[in-house]
C-alpha positions in Angstrom: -12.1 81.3 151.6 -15.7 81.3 150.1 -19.0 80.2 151.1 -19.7 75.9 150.3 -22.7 77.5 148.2 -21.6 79.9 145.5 -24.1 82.0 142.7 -24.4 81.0 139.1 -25.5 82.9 136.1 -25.5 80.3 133.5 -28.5 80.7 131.4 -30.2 82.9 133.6 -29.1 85.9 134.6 -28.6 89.0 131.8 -31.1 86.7 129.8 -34.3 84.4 130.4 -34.5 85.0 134.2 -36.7 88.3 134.5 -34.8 91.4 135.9 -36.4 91.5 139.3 -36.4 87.9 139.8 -32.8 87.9 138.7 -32.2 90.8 141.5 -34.0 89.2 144.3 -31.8 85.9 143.7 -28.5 87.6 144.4 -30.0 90.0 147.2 -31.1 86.8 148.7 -27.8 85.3 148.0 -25.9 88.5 150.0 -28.7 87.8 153.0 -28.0 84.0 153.1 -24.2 84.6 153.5 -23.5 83.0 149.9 -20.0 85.2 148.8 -18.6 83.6 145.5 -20.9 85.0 142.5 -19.7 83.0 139.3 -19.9 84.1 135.9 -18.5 84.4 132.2 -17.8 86.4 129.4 -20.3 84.0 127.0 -23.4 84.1 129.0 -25.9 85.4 127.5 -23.3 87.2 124.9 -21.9 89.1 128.1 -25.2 89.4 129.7 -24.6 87.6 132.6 -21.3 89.7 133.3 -23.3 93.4 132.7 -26.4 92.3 135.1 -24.1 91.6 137.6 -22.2 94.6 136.7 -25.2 97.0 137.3 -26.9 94.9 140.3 -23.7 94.7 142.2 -22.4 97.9 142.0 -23.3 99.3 145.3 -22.4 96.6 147.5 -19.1 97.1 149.1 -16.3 95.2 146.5 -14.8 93.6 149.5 -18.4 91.8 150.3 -18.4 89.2 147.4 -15.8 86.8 145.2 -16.1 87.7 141.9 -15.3 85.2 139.4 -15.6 84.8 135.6 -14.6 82.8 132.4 -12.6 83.3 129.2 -12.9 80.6 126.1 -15.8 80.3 124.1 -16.6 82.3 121.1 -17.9 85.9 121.5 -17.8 86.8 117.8 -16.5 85.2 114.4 -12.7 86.2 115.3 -12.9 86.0 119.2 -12.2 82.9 121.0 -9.7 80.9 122.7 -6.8 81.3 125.4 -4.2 83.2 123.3 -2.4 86.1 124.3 -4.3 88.9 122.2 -7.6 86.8 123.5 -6.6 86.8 127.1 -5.6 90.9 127.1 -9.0 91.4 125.0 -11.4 89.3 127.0 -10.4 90.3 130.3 -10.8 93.9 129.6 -14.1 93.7 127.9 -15.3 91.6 131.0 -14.2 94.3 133.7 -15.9 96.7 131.7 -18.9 94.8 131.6 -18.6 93.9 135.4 -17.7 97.6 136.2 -15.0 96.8 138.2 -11.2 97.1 138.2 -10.5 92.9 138.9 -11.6 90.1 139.6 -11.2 87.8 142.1 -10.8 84.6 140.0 -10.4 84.3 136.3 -10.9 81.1 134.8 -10.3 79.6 131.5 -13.6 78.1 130.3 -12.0 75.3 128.3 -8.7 74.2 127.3 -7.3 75.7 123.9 -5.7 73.4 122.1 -5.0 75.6 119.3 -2.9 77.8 121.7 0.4 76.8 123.5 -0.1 76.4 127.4 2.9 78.4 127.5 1.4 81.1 126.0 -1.9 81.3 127.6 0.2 80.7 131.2 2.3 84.1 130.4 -0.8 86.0 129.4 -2.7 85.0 132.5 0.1 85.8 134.7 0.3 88.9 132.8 -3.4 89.5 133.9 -2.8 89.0 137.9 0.5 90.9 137.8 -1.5 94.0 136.6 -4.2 93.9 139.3 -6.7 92.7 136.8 -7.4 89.5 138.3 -5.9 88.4 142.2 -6.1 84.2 141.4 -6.5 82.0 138.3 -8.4 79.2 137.7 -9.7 76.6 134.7 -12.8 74.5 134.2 -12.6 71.1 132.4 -9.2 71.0 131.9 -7.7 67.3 131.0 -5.0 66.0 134.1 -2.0 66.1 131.9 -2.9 69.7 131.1 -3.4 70.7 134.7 0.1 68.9 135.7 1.3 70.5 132.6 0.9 74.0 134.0 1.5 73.5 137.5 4.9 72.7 136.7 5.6 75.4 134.6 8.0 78.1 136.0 7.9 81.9 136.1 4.2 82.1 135.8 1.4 82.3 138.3 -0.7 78.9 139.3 -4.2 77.7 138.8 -5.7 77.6 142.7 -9.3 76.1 141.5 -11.1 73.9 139.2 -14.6 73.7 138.2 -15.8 70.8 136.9 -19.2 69.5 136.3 -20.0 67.3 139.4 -23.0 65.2 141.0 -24.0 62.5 142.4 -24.4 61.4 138.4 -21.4 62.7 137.0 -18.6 61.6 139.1 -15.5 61.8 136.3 -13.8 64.3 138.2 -13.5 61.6 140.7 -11.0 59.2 138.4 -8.3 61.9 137.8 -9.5 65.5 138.3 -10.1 66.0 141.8 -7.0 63.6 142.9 -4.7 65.1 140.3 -6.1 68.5 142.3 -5.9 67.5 146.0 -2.2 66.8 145.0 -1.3 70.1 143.6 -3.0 71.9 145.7 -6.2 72.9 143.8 -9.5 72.8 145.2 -12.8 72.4 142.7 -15.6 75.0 142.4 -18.4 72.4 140.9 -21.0 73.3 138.3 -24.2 71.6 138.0 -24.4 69.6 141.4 -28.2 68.9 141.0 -27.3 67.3 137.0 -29.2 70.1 135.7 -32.3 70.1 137.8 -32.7 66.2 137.4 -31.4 65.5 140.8 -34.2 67.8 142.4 -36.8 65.1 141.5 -38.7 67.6 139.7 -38.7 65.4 136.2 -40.9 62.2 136.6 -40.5 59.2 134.9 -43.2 59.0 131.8 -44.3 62.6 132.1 -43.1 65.5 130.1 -41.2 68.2 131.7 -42.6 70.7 133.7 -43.2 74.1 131.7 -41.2 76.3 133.4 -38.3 73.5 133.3 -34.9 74.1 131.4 -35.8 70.7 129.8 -38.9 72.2 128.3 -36.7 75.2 126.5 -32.9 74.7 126.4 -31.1 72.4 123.8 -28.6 70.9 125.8 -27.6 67.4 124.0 -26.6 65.9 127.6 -29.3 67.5 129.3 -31.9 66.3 126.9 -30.5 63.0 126.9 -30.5 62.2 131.1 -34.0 63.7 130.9 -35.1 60.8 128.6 -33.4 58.5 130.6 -36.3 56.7 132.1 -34.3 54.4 134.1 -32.6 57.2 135.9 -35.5 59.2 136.6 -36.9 56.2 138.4 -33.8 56.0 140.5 -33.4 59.6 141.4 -37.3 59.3 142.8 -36.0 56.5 144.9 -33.8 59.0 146.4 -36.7 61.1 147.8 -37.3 59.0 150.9 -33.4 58.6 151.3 -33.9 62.8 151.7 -37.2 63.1 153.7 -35.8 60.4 156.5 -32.8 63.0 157.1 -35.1 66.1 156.9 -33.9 67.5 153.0 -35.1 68.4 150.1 -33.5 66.7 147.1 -31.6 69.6 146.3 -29.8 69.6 149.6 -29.2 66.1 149.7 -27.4 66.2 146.3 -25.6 69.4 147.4 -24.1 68.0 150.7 -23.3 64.9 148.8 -21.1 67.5 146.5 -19.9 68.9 149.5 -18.8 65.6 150.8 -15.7 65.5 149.0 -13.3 67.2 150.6 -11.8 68.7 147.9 -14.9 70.7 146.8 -14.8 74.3 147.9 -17.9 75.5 146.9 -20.8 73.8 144.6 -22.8 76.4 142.1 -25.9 76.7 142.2 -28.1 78.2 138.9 -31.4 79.7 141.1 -34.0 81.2 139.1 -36.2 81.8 142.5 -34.8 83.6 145.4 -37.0 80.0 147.2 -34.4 78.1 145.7 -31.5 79.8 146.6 -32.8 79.8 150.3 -33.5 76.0 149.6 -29.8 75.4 148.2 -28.0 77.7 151.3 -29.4 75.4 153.5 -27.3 72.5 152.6 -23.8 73.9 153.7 -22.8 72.4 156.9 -25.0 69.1 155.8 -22.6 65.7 156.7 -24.2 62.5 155.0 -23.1 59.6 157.0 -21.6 56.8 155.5 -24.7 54.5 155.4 -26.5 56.9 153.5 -23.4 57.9 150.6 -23.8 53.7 150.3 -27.8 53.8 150.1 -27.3 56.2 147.3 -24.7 54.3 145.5 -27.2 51.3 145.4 -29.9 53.3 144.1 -28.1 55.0 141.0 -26.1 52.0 140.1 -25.2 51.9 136.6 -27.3 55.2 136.0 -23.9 57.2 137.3 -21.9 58.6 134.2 -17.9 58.7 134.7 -17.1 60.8 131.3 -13.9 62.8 131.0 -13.1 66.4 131.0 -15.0 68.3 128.5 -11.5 69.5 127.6 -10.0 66.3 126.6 -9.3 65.5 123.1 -10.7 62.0 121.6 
């Protein structure tokens, strides 16, 4: 069980979010009832993992679901889901997050240069050692998922996390059914499309200063921000939000949480504000008039793209 919202710490906290802005987001987050604090080994080059290492450390381990990722490069020689990787990285991140386990660890990608067999023993190697209680992957292709969820002797995969909003809905084609099936539930990253879905990018304007579109390089990112035509249509969403008493961010979030199958959204606050803003849309139902108003309005600006994992 963890709260609809969870905590992110992509991109922000352990590097460009300032310390005491970064400290008042999760204390905020602990106030507000939000229990699942999401992280990974690659943020900011481990970071992310040794902020939340120091700021968490005298809160009661029992308060908070700890989860964190394993995949992507952390030096010329270190990356992927092998079983040297696997025994390396999640050492380096308990050490990091000063802690004995984790509550979920999660493979960042799928290694296709690694035999799922392999990674599957390592993992269960992991839990079976106290290092980690549940397992979990993030933008794994179906096959793959199916792939390990049939595999016997080893622990299972309990959650997903996919990239998910009201303009990304791939996880809908084979993702989140495959899921629902097996018994998998979806942690989502990026339910406000990286900031686009708060309305704060306007059509012909340039981004605001203090916007990640005005510092990151982030190919997709960029790319949806110069999408005129859909920053037109997320402004038509504004009245769609103000007639049922939201801000945009909680009217994408509760249309996140719609889906049964999501457990918890992640949100990436850089403003204790925000996070108070983002809490507010647990417990939010759209009706069905509405989830149809919004389908009108994006049209063709929705993208339905495949798991980051998959090959081709």
């Amino acid at each position: 069980m963890v709260s609809e919202i969870s905590l992110g710490s992509w991109m922000t906290y352990g590097g460009s979010v300032e310390r005491e802005r970064a400290e008042a987001c999760v204390a905020k987050a602990f106030e507000l009832g939000i229990d699942l604090i999401d992280t990974a080994n690659v943020y900011s080059g481990g970071g992310a993992e040794e902020f939340l290492g120091e700021v968490l450390a005298d809160r009661s381990r029992d308060s908070y679901v700890l989860a964190t990722k394993l995949f992507f490069p952390m030096s010329e020689s270190d990356r992927g889901l092998s079983r040297e990787q696997v025994a390396k990285q999640i050492d380096a991140s308990l050490r990091r997050l000063r802690t004995d386990h984790v509550d979920l660890y999660q493979c960042h990608r799928y290694d296709w240069d690694t035999p799922l067999e392999e990674t599957m023993e390592a993992l269960t190697e992991v839990v079976r050692q106290g290092k980690a209680r549940y397992l979990g992957f993030s933008e794994w292709p179906e096959g793959k998922i199916r792939e390990a969820r049939a595999m016997g002797g080893v622990e299972h995969f309990v959650s997903s996390q996919p990239q998910y909003s009201m303009i990304w809905r791939g996880p809908e084609r084979d993702v989140i059914p495959a899921s629902r099936e097996l018994g998998i539930s979806q942690i989502v990253w990026s339910p406000l499309g990286q900031g686009i879905l708060t309305g704060k990018y306007q059509p012909g304007e340039p981004p605001p200063g203090d916007s990640r579109a005005a510092h990151e390089r982030m190919s997709y990112f960029m790319d949806r921000a110069a999408d005129q035509a859909l920053l037109e249509r997320v402004q038509r969403l504004r009245p769609v939000a103000e007639e049922l008493g939201l801000s945009m961010a909680q009217l994408a979030l509760a249309w996140v949480l719609r889906e049964e199958n999501v457990a918890s959204a992640i949100i990436g606050a850089t403003r204790p504000e925000q996070v108070e803003d983002n809490a507010a849309a647990s417990g939010v139902a759209l009706d069905a008039a509405t989830l149809e108003r919004i389908d009108e309005i994006l049209g063709d600006s929705v993208r339905w793209d495949g798991p980051a994992s998959a090959r081709g």
